[in-house]
C-alpha positions as CSV (number, residue, x, y, z in Angstrom):
1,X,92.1,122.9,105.9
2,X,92.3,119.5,105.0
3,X,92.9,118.8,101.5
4,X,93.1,115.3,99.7
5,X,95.8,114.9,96.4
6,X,94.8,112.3,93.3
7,X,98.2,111.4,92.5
8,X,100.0,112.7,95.7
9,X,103.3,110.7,94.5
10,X,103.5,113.4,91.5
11,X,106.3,116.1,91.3
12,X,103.6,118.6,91.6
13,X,102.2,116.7,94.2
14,X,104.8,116.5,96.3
15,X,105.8,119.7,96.4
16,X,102.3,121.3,96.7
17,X,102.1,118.6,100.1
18,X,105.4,120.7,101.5
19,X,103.6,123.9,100.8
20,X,100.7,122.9,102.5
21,X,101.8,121.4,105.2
22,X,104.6,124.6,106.0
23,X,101.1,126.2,106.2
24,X,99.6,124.4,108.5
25,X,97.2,122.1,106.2
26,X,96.3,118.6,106.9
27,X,97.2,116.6,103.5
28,X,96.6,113.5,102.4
29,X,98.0,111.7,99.3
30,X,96.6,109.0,97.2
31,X,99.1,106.7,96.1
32,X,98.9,103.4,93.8
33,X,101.9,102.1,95.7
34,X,102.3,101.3,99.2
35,X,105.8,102.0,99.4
36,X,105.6,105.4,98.1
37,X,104.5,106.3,101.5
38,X,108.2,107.5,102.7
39,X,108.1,110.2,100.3
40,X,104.3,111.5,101.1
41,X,105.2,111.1,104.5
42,X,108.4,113.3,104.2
43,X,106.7,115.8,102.6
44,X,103.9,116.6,105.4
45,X,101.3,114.2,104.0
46,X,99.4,111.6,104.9
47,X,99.6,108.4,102.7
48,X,96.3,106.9,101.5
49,X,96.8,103.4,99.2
50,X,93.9,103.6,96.6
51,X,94.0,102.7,93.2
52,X,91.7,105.1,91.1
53,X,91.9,102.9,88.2
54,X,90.5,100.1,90.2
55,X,88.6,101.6,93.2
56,X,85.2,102.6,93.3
57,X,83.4,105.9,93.9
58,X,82.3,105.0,97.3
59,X,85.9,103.6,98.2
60,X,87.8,107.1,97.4
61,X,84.5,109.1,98.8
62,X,85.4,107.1,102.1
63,X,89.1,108.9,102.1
64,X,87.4,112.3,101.1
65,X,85.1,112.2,104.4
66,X,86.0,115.5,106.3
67,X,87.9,117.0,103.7
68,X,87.9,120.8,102.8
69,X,89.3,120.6,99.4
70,X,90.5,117.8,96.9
71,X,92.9,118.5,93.9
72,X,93.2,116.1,91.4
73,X,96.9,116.1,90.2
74,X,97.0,112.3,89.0
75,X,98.3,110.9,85.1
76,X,99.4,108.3,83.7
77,X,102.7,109.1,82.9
78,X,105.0,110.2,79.7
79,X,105.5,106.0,79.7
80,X,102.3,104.8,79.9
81,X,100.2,104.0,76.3
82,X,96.8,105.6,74.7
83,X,95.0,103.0,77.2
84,X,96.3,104.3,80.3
85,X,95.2,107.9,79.5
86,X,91.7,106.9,79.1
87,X,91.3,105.0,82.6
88,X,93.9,107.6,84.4
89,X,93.6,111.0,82.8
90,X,90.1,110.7,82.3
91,X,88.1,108.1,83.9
92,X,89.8,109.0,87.2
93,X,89.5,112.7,87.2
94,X,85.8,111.9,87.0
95,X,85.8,109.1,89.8
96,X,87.8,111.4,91.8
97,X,85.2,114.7,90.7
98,X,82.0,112.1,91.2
99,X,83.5,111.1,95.3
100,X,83.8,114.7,96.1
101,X,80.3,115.3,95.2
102,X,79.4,112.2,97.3
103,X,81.5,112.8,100.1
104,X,79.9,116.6,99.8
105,X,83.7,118.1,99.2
106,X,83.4,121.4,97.0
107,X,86.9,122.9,96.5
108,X,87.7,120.8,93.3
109,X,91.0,121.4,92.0
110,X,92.4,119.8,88.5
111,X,96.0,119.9,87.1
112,X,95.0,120.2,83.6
113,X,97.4,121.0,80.3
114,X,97.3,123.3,78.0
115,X,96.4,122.3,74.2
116,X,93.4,120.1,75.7
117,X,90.3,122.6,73.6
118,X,89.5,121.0,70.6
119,X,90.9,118.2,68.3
120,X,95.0,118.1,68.7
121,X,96.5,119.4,65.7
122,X,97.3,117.0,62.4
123,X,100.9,115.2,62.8
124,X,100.6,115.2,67.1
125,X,101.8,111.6,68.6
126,X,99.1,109.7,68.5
127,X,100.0,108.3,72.7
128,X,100.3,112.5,73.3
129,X,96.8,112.8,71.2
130,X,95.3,110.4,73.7
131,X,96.8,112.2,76.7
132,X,95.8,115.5,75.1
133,X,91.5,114.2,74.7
134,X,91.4,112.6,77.8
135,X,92.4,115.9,79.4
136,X,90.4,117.7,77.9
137,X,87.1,115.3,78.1
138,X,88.1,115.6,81.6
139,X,87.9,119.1,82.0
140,X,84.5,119.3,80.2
141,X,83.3,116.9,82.5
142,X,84.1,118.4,85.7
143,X,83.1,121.9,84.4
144,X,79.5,120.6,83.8
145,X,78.9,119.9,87.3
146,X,77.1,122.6,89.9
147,X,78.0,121.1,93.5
148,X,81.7,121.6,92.8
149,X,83.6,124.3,93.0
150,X,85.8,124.2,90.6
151,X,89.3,125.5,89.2
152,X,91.0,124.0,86.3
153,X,94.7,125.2,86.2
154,X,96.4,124.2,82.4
155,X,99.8,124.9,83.2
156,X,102.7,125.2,80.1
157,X,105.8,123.2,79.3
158,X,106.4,121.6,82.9
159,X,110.6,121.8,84.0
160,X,112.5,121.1,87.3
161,X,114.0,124.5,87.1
162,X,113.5,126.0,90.9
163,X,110.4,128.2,91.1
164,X,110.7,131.9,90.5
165,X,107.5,133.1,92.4
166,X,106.5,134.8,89.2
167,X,103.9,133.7,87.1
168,X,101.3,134.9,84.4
169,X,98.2,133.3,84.9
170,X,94.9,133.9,82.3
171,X,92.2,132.5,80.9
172,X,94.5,132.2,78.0
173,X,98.2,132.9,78.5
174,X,99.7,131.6,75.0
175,X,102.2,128.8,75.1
176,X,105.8,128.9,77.7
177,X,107.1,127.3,80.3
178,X,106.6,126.9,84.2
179,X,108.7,125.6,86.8
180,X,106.5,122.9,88.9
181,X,107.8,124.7,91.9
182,X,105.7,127.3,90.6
183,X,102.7,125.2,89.7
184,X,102.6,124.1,92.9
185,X,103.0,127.7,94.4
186,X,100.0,128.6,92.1
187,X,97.5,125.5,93.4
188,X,98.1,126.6,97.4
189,X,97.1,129.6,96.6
190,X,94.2,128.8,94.5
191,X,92.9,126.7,97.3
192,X,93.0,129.6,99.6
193,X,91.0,132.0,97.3
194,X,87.6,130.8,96.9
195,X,87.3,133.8,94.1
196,X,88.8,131.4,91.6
197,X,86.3,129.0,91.4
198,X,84.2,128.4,87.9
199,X,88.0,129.0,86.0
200,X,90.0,128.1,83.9
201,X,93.5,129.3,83.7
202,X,96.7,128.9,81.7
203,X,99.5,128.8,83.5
204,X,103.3,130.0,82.3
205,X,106.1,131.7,83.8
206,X,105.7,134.8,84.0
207,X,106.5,139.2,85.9
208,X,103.9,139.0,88.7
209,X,104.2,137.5,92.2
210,X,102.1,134.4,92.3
211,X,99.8,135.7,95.6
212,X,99.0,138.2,93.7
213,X,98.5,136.9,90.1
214,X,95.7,134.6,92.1
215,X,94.0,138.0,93.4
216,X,93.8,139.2,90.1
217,X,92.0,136.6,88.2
218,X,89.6,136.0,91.4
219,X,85.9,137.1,91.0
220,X,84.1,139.3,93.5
């Protein structure tokens, strides 16, 4: 497969682009910054510079030619202000989502977060309320369209512990936390199970292998 990352310099990224690639899967990364292409380039992937908050649908449908999948794993970062979340955690996940659909790519993968249904609870951050809608007006989005299939993946409290290979994954899960390793365990193996798309699934460590968590959430 080849399979095109929004946001290929993430943790989660990176680390699903070594997965891949170990696989056998041709990946490419988009990356704001041109020299973040040692990284993507030691993890099995090829680099693409393109700027989602700048670049236009045709310009990221030109780097989606060919592909077999895309996964949309961009954001704008724990630094970044209410502004930023807008044009990166929402306005891009929809550029990204309306390329794929013009470059005829329907594997759609999105790195969601959990706490995105409804209006964020009274006292939240206001910069984490703004990450919190744009993810979520995100995800409506993409589910409203019909030539993508899609999978949304909310994952819990994101760490850097290593990956345990054990998961539970649900349409709803309740609230933990998940090793990225793991998140990134989980996406490979979404990608491979066409069964999963139309979901939406909360992610959080949990007792069962990830292949197998995967099998039992897929339809048909």
């Amino acid at each position: 497969m080849r399979i095109v990352i929004a946001g290929g310099h993430g943790q989660i990224a990176l680390r699903l682009s070594r997965l891949l690639a170990a696989r056998g899967d041709e990946i490419a990364g988009m990356i704001r910054r041109p020299e973040q292409a040692g990284d993507l380039l030691a993890a099995g992937a090829e680099p693409v510079v393109c700027d989602l908050e700048s670049a236009t649908v045709e310009d990221v449908a030109r780097h989606l030619e060919s592909a077999d999948a895309a996964v949309f794993a961009a954001g704008a970062g724990p630094g970044s202000g209410e502004a930023r979340k807008e044009t990166v955690d929402r306005a891009a996940a929809v550029l990204f989502a309306d390329a794929a659909e013009q470059a005829g790519v329907r594997r759609f993968l999105v790195v969601s977060a959990m706490g995105t249904d409804g209006e964020p609870p009274e006292g939240t951050d206001p910069v984490f309320a703004a990450y919190l809608r744009a993810k979520g007006a995100a995800d409506d989005d993409v589910r409203a369209r019909k030539d993508l299939d899609w999978t949304i993946l909310r994952p819990g409290r994101l760490t850097n512990d290593a990956g345990t290979g054990l998961v539970a994954l649900a349409e709803h899960t309740g609230r933990g936390m998940v090793p990225r390793d793991d998140v990134a365990a989980v996406l490979a193996e979404l990608l491979a199970e066409p069964g999963t798309a139309g979901l939406t699934l909360d992610l959080i460590s949990g007792e069962t292998e990830v292949a197998t968590a995967v099998r039992a959430v897929a339809r048909g």
